[in-house]
MIPA-783816 format. One record per residue (C-alpha): residue number from 1; x, y, z. Coordinates in nm, 3 decimals. Layout:
REM MIPA-783816
+-----+---------+---------+---------+
! num !    east !   north !      up !
+-----+---------+---------+---------+
! NUM !       X !       Y !       Z !
...
+-----+---------+---------+---------+
This chain:
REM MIPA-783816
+-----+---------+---------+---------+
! num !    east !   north !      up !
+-----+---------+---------+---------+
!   1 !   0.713 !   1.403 !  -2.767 !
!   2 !   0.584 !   1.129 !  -2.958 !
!   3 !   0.210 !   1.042 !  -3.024 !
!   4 !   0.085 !   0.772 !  -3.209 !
!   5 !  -0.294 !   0.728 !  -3.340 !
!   6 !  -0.455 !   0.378 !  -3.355 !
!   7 !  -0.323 !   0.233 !  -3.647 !
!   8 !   0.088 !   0.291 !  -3.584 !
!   9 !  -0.009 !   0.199 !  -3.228 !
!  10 !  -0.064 !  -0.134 !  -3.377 !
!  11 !   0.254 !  -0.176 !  -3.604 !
!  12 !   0.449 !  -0.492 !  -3.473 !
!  13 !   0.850 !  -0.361 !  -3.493 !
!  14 !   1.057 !  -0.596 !  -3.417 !
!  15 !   1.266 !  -0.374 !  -3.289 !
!  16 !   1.036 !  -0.320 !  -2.977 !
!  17 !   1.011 !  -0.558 !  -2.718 !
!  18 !   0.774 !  -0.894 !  -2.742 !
!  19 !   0.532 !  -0.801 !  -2.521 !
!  20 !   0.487 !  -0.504 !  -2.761 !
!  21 !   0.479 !  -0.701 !  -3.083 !
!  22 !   0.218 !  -0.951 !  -2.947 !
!  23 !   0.011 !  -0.722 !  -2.854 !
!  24 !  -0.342 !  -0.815 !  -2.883 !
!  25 !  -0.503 !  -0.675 !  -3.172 !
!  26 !  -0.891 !  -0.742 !  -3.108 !
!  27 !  -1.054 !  -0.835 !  -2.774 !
!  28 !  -1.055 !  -1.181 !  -2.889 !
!  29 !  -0.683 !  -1.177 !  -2.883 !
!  30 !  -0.750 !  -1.010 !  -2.521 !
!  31 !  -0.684 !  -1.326 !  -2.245 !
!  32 !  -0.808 !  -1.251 !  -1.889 !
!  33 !  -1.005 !  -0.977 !  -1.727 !
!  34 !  -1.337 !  -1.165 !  -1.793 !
!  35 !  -1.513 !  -0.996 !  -1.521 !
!  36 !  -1.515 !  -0.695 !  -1.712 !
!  37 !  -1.440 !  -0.802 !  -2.058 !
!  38 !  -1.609 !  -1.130 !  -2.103 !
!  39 !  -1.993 !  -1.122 !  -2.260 !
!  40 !  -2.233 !  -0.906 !  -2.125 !
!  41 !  -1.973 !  -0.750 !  -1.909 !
!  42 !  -1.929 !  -0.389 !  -1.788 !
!  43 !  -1.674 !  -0.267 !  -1.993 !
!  44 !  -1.748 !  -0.487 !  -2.292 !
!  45 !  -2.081 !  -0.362 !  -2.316 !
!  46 !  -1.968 !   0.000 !  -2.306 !
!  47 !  -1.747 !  -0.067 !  -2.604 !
!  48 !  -1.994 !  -0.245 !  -2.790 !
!  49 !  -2.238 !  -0.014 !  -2.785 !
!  50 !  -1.978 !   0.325 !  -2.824 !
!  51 !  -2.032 !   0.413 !  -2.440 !
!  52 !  -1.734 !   0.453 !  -2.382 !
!  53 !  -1.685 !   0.708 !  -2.108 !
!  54 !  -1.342 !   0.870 !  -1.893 !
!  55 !  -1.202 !   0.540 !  -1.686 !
!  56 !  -0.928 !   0.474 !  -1.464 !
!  57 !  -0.794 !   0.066 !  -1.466 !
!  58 !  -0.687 !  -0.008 !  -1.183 !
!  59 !  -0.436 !  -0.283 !  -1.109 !
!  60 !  -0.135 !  -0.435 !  -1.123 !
!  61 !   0.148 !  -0.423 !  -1.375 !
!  62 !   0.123 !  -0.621 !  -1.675 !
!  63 !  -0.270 !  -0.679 !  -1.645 !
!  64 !  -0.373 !  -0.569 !  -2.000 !
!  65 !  -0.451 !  -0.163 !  -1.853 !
!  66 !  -0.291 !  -0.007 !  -2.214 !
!  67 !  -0.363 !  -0.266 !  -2.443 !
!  68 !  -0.739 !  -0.225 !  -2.289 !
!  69 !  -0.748 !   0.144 !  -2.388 !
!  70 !  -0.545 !   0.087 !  -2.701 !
!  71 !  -0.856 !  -0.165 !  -2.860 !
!  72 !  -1.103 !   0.104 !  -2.708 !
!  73 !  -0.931 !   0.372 !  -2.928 !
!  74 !  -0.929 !   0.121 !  -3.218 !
!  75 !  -1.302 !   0.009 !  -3.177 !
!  76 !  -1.426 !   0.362 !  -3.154 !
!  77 !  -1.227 !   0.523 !  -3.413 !
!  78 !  -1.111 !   0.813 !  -3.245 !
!  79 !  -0.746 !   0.938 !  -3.200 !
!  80 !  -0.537 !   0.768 !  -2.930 !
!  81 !  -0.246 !   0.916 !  -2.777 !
!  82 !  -0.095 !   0.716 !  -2.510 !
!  83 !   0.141 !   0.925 !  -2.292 !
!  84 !   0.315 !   0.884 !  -1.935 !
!  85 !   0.280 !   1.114 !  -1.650 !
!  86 !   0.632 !   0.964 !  -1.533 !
!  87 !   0.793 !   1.130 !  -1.868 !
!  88 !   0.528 !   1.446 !  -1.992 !
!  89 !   0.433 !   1.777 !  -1.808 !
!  90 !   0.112 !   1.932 !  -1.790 !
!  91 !   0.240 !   2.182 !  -2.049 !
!  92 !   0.267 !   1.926 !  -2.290 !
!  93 !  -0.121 !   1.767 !  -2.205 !
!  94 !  -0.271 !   2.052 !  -2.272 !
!  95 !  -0.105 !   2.100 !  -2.658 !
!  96 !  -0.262 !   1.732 !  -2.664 !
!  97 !  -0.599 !   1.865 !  -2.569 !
!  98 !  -0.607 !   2.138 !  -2.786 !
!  99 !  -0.684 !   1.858 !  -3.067 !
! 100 !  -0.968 !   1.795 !  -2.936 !
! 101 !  -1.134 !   2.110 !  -3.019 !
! 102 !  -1.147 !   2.001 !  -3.372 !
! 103 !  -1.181 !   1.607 !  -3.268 !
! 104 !  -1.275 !   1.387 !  -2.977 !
! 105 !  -1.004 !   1.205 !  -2.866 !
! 106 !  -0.874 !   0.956 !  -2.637 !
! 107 !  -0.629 !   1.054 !  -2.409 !
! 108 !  -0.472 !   0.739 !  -2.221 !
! 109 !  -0.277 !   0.853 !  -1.929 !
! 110 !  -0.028 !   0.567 !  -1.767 !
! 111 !   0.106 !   0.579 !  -1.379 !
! 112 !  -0.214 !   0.861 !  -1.393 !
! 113 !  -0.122 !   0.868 !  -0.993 !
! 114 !   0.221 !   1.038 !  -1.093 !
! 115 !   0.068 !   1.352 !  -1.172 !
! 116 !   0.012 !   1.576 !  -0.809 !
! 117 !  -0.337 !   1.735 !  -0.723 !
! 118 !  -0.312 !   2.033 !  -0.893 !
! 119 !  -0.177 !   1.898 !  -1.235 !
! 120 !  -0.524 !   1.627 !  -1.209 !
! 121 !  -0.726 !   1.974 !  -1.211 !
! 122 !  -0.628 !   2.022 !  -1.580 !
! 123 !  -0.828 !   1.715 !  -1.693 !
! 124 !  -1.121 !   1.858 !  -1.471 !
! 125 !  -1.311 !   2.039 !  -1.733 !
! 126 !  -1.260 !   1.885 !  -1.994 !
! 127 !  -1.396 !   1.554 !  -1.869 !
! 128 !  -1.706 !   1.724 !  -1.753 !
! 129 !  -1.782 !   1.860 !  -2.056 !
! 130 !  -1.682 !   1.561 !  -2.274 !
! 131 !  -1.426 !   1.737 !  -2.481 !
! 132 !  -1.168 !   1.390 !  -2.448 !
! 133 !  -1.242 !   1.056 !  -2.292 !
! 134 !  -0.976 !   1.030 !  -2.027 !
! 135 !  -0.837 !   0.675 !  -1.922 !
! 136 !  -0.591 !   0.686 !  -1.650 !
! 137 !  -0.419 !   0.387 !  -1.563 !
! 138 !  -0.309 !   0.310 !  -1.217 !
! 139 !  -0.130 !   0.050 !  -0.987 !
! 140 !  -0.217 !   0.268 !  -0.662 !
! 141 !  -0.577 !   0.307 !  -0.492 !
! 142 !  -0.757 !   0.605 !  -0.687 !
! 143 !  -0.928 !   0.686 !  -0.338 !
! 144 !  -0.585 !   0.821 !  -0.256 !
! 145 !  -0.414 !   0.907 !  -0.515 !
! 146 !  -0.660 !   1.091 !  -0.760 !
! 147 !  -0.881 !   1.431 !  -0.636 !
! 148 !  -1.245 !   1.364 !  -0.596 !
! 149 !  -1.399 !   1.550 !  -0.842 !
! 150 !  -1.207 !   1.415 !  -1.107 !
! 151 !  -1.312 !   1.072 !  -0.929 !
! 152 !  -1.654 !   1.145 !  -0.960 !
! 153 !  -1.639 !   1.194 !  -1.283 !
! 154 !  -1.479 !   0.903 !  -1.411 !
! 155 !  -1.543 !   0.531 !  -1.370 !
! 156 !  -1.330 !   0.284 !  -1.195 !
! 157 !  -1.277 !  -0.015 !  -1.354 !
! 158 !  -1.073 !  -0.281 !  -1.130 !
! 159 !  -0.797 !  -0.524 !  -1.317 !
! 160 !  -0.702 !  -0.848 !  -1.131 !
! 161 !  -0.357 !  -1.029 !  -1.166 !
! 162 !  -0.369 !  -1.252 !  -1.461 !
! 163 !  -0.440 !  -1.655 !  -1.403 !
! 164 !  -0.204 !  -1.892 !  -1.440 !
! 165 !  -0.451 !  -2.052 !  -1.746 !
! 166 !  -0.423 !  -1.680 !  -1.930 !
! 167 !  -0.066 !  -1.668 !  -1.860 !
! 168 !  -0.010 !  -2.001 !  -2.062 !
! 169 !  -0.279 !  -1.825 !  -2.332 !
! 170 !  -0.029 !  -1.521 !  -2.385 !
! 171 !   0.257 !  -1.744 !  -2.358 !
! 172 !   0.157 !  -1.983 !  -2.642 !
! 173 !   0.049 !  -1.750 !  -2.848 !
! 174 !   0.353 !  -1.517 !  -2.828 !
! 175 !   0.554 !  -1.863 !  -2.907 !
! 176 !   0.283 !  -1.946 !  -3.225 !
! 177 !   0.254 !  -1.573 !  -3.384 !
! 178 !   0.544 !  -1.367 !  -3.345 !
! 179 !   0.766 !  -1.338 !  -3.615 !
! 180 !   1.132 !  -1.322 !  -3.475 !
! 181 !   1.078 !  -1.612 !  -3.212 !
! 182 !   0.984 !  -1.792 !  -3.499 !
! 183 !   1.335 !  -1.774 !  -3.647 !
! 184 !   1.449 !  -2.032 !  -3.331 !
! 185 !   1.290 !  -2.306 !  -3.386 !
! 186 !   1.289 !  -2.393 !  -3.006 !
! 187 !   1.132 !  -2.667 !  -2.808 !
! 188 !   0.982 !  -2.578 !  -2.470 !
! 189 !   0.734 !  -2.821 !  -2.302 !
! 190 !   0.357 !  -2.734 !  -2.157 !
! 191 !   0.563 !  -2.811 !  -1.794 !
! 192 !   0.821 !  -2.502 !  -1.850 !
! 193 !   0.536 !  -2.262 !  -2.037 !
! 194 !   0.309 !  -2.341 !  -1.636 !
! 195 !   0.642 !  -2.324 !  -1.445 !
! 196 !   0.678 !  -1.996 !  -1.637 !
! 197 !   0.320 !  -1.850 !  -1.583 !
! 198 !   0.422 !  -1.917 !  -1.231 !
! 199 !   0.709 !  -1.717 !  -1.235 !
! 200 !   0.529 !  -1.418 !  -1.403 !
! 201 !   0.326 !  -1.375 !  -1.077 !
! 202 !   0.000 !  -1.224 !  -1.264 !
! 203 !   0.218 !  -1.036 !  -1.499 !
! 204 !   0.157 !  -1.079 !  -1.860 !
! 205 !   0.471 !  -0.852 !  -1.970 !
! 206 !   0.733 !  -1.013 !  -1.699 !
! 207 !   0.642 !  -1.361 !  -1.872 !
! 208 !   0.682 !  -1.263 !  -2.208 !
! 209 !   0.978 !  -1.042 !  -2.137 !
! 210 !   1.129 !  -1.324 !  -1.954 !
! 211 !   1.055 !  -1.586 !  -2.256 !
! 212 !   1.243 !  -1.325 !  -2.529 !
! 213 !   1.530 !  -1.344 !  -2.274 !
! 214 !   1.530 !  -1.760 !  -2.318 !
! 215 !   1.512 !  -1.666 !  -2.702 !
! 216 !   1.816 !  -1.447 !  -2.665 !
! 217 !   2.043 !  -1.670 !  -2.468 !
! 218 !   1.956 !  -1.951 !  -2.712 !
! 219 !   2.050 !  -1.667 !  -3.017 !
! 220 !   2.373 !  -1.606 !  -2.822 !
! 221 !   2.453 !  -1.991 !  -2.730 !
! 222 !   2.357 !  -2.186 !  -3.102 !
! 223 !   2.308 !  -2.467 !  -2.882 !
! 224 !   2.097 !  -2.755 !  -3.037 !
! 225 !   1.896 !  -2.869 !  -3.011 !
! 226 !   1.721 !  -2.539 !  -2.863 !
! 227 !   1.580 !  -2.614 !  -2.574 !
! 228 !   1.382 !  -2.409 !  -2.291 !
! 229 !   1.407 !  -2.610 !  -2.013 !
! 230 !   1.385 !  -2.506 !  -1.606 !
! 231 !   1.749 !  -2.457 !  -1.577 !
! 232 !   1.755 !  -2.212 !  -1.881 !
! 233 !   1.396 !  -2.025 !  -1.746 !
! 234 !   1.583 !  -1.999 !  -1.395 !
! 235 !   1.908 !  -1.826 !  -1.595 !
! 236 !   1.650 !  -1.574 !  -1.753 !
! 237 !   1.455 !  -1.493 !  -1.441 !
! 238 !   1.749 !  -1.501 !  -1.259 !
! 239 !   1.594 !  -1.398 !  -0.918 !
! 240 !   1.223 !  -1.297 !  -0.833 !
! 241 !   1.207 !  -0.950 !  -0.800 !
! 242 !   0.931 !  -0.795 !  -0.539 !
! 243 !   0.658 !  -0.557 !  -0.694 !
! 244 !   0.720 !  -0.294 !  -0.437 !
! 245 !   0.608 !   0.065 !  -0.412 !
! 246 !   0.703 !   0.239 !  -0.092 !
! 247 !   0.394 !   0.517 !  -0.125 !
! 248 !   0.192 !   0.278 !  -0.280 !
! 249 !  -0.105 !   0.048 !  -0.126 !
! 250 !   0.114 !  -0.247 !  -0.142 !
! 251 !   0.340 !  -0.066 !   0.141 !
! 252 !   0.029 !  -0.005 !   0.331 !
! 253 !  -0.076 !  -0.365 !   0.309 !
! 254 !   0.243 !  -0.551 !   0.439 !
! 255 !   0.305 !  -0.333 !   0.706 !
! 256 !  -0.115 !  -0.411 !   0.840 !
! 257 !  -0.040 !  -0.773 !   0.759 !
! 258 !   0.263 !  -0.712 !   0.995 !
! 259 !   0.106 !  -0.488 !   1.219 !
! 260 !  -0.203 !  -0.719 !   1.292 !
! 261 !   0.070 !  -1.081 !   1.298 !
! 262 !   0.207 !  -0.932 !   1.594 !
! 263 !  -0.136 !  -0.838 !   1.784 !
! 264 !  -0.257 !  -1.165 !   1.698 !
! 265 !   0.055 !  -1.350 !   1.861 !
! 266 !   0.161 !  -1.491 !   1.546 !
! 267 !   0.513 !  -1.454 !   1.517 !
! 268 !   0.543 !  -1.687 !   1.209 !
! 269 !   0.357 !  -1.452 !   1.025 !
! 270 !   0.499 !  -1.140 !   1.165 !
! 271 !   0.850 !  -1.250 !   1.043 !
! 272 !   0.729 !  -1.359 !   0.736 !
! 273 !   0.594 !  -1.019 !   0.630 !
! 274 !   0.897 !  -0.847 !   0.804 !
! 275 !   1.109 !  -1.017 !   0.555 !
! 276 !   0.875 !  -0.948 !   0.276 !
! 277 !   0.941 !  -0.573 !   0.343 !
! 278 !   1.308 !  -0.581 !   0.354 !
! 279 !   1.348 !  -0.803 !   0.079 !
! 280 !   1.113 !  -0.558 !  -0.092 !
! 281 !   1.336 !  -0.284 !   0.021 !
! 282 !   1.118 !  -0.113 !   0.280 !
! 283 !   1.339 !   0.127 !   0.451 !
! 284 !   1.345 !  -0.065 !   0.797 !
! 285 !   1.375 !   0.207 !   1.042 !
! 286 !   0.996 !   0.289 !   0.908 !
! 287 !   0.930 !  -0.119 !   1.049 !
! 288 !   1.144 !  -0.008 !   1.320 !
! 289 !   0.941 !   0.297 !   1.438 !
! 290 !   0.603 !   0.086 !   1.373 !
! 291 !   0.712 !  -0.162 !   1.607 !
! 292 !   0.759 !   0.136 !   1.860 !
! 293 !   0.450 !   0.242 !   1.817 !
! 294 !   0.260 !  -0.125 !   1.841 !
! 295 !   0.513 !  -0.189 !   2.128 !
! 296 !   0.291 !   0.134 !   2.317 !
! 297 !  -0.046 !   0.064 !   2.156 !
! 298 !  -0.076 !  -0.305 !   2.168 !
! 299 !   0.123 !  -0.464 !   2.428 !
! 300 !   0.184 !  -0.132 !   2.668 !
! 301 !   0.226 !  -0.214 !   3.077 !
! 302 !   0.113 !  -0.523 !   3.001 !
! 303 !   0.479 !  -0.585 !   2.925 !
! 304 !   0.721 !  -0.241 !   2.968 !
! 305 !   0.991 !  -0.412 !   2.833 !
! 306 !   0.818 !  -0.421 !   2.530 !
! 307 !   0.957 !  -0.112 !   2.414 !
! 308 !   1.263 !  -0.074 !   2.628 !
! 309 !   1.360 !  -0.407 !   2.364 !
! 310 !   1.226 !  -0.272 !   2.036 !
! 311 !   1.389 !   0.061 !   2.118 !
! 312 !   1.734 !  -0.137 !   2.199 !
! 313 !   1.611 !  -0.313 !   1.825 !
! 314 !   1.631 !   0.017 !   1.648 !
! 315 !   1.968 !   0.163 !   1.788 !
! 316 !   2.119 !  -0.197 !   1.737 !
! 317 !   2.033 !  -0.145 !   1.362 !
! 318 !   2.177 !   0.163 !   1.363 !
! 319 !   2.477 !   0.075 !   1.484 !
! 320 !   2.594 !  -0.226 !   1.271 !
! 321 !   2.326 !  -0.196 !   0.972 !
! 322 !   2.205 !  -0.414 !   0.703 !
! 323 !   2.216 !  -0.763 !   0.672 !
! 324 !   2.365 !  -0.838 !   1.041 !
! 325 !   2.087 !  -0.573 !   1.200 !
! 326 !   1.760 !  -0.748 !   1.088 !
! 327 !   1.846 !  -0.988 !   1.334 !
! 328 !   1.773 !  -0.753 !   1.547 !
! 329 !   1.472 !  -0.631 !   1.419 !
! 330 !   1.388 !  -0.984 !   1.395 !
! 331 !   1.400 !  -1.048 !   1.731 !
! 332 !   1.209 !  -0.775 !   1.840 !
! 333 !   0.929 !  -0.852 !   1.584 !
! 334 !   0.929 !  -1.238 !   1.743 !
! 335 !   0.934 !  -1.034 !   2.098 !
! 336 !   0.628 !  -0.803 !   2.062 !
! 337 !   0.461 !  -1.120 !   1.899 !
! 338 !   0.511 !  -1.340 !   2.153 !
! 339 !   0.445 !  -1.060 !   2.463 !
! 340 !   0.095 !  -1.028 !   2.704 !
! 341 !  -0.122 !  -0.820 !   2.457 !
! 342 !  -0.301 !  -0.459 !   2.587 !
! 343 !  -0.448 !  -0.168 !   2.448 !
! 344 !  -0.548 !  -0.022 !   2.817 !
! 345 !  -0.259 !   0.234 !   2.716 !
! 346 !  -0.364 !   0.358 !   2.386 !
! 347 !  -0.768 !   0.377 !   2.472 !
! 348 !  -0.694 !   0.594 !   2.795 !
! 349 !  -0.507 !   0.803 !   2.574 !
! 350 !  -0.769 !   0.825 !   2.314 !
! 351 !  -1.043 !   0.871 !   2.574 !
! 352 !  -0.844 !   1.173 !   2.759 !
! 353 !  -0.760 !   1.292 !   2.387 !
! 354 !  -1.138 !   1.303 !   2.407 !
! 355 !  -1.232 !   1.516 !   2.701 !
! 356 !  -0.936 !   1.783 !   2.665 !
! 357 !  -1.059 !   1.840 !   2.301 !
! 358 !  -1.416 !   1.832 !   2.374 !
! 359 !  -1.473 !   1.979 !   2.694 !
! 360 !  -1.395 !   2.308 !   2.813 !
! 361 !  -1.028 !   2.440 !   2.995 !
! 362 !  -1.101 !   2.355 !   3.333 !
! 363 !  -0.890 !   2.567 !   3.549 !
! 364 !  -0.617 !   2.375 !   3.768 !
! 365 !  -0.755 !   2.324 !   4.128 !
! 366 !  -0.596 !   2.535 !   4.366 !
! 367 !  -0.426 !   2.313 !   4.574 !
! 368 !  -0.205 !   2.159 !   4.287 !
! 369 !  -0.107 !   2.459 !   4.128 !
! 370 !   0.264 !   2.599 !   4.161 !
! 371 !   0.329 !   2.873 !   4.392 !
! 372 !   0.660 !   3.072 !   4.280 !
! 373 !   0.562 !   3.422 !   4.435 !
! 374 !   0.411 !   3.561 !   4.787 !
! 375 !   0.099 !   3.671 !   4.583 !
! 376 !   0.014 !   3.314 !   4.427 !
! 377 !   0.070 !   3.165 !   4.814 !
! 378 !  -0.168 !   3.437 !   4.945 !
! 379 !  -0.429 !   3.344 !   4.647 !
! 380 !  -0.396 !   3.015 !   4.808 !
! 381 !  -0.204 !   2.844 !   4.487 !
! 382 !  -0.092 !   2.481 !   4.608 !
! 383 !  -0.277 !   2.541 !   4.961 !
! 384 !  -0.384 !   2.259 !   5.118 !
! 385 !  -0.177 !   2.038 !   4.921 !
! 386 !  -0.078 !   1.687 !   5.110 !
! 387 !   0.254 !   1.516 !   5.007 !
! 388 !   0.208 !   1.162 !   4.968 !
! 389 !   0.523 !   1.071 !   5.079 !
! 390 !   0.421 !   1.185 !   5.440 !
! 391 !   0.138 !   0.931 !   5.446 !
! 392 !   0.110 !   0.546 !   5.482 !
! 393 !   0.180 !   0.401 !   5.153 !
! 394 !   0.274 !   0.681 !   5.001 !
! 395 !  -0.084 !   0.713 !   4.928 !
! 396 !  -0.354 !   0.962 !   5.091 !
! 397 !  -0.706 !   1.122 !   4.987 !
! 398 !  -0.718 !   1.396 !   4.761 !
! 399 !  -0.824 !   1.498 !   4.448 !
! 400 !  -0.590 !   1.534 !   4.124 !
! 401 !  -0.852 !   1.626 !   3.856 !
! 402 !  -1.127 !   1.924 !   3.749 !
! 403 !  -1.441 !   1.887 !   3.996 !
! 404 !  -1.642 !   1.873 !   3.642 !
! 405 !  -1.447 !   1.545 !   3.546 !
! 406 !  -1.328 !   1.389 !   3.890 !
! 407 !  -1.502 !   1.061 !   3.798 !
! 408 !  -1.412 !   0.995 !   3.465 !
! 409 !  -1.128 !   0.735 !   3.405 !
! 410 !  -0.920 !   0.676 !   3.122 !
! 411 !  -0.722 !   0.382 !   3.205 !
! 412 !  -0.858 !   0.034 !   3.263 !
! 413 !  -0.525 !  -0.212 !   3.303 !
! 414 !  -0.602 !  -0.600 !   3.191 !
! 415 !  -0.586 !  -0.896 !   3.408 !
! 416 !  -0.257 !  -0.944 !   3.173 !
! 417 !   0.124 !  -0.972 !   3.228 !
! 418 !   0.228 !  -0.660 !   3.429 !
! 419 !  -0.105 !  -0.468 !   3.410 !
! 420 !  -0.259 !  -0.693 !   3.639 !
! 421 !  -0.067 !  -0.566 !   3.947 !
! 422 !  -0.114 !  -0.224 !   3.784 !
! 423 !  -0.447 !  -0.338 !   3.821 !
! 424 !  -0.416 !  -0.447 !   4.182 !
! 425 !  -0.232 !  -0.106 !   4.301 !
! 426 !  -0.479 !   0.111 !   4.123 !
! 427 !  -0.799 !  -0.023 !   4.290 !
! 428 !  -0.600 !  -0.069 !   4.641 !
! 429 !  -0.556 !   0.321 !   4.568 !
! 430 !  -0.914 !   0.378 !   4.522 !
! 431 !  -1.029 !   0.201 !   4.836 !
! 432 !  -0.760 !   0.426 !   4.999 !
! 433 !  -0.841 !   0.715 !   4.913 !
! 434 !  -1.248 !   0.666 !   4.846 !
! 435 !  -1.242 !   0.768 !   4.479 !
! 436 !  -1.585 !   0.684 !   4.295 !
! 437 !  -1.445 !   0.533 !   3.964 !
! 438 !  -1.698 !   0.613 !   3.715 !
! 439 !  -1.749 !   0.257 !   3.491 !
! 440 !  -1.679 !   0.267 !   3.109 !
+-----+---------+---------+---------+
């Protein structure tokens, strides 16, 4: 296990990476984050006046979360040890916290979500009583991934995606100050440094990892003059790669984006996120099984083929698989998009979910329960009981529920698609058979 304190932190190896060697030594070195970092900010204030107290920095990758903590450790003077909890056990963080009994430290915890509820119960104590200052860094939503009390206890600073204008910042100043760029003498115009903040998508370290790449294909290549020009940028990046994490909130928020295309009857946008999760690499019999579920919930009798397609969707998948079965996915996605829209389905259901969990067992009226033996016929189980299928219509007056709840109704079809001769047969049923349909 390797720790470093704040001044080898610092030391600018040109053995690591660039986005290691340029990193910024002072907060005016820091570009972005102003909200929390520019004058008379939150978190600037709190390191100016030695306030500094446990944190979690939230955001994405590449948003300055380490480098943050880093110039924290460096402005207060205390001990920094930067760990992972993708790569260190709890066994491990506690030998780290042990310094602390002789010396606050700072104990900077990346991918902080990593570690399960019971390991965040170490840190518990010793945040309450001040022993360390705790920063956890984290591209997931604390409220779900950290335990409350250690929540409470800490404060959550939020980290947007960098600018395009601090992109360019980090980008000409890697290009200006570090050393073994320096020794290629290459020409790159303000129009490739934008195209290349573009690229970078918010993310300080893919930029600058993707400009050392330029730099090493012009090492490799001696062409000259040395050039970094779109064609060469587009060799480096080589494709855009999606910043996916299948537990994460991003997961959440495509498949809501999805989710709420389709109810709106947008199927532009519901394709356009269902590619975003494949291409992402979403495991698409979890899109699959959503749009079963939003087949039920959101479209429901209004169109019953609804989910007779999206289930023929899913087994078509299964059958031939990737690439040829998102077609069919596809198509079912542009299907449920396009169909009448109702929820009638999914509210009755919530509102009998309702009464059987909140009222008491009402006992099954006689005349509808099942009579197997002499003695239930002789306690007059299923007595009394008409078959509808000796009546007009199939349809005759009687009562199928508890006399406590015989007027409360669950379902209320829509004047939509199918559900509005649902609609028609249910209230010609009433008249029938005189049942008082209590309103919602």
């Amino acid at each position: 296990m390797e720790l470093f304190d704040v001044s080898e932190f610092s030391q600018r190896d040109k053995k690591k990476p660039l986005a290691e060697r340029v990193r910024p030594r002072t907060l005016k070195e820091f570009f972005g984050q102003e909200h929390i970092v520019g004058e008379g900010r939150l978190l600037r204030v709190l390191i100016e006046k030695n306030e500094i107290p446990s944190m979690i920095f939230w955001g994405p990758s590449g948003v300055g979360k380490t480098t943050l903590g880093w110039l924290i450790g460096k402005h207060v003077g205390l001990p920094f040890y930067p760990i992972s909890a993708v790569s260190i056990g709890i066994k491990e963080v506690k030998d780290i916290i042990q310094r602390s009994k002789t010396q606050r430290i700072i104990l900077f915890v990346d991918e902080f979500h990593r570690f399960n509820k019971l390991q965040q119960d170490t840190f518990l104590p010793h945040v309450e009583h001040g022993d360390i200052i705790l920063i956890g860094a984290t591209t997931e939503n604390p409220s779900f991934e950290i335990i409350s009390p250690l929540l409470s206890r800490m404060r959550v600073i939020t980290l947007n995606p960098l600018s395009r204008e601090d992109l360019v910042k980090i980008i000409k100043r890697a290009i200006s100050e570090d050393i073994e760029l320096k020794k290629i003498p290459a020409q790159i115009g303000d129009d490739v440094i934008e195209e290349l903040a573009i690229l970078a998508d918010g993310d300080a370290r893919k930029a600058l990892n993707i400009l050392e790449v330029c730099y090493m294909i012009l090492k490799s290549t001696k062409k000259i003059p040395a050039i970094i020009d779109h064609d060469l940028l587009q060799e480096a990046h080589q494709r855009k790669i999606a910043t996916y994490d299948k537990k994460g909130e991003m997961h959440y928020d495509l498949i809501s984006a999805f989710h709420k295309s389709m109810r709106g009857s947008d199927p532009d946008a519901a394709l356009y996120w269902l590619v975003r999760m494949i291409e992402a690499g979403e495991d698409p019999l979890y899109i699959a099984r959503r749009m079963v579920r939003f087949a039920s919930e959101d479209v429901g009798n209004a169109d019953p083929q609804a989910l007779v397609l999206t289930m023929s969707a899913t087994e078509a998948f299964k059958f031939i698989g990737p690439p040829e079965g998102y077609l069919a996915l596809a198509q079912a996605c542009i299907y449920l998009s396009l169909s009448e829209k109702s929820n009638a389905l999914y509210t009755a259901y919530n509102a009998a979910t309702r009464d059987v969990r909140g009222l008491p067992d009402y006992p099954v009226p006689l005349h509808l329960r099942n009579a197997p033996t002499k003695l239930m016929e002789e306690l007059g189980y299923g007595h009394e009981y008409l078959y509808p299928h000796d009546y007009e219509g199939a349809i005759v007056k009687q009562t199928y529920m508890p006399g406590e709840i015989e007027k409360h109704r669950y379902y209320y079809p829509s004047d939509r698609g199918l559900e509005k001769k649902l609609k028609e047969f249910m209230d010609k049923v009433n008249v029938i058979t005189g049942k008082k349909i209590q309103n919602r």
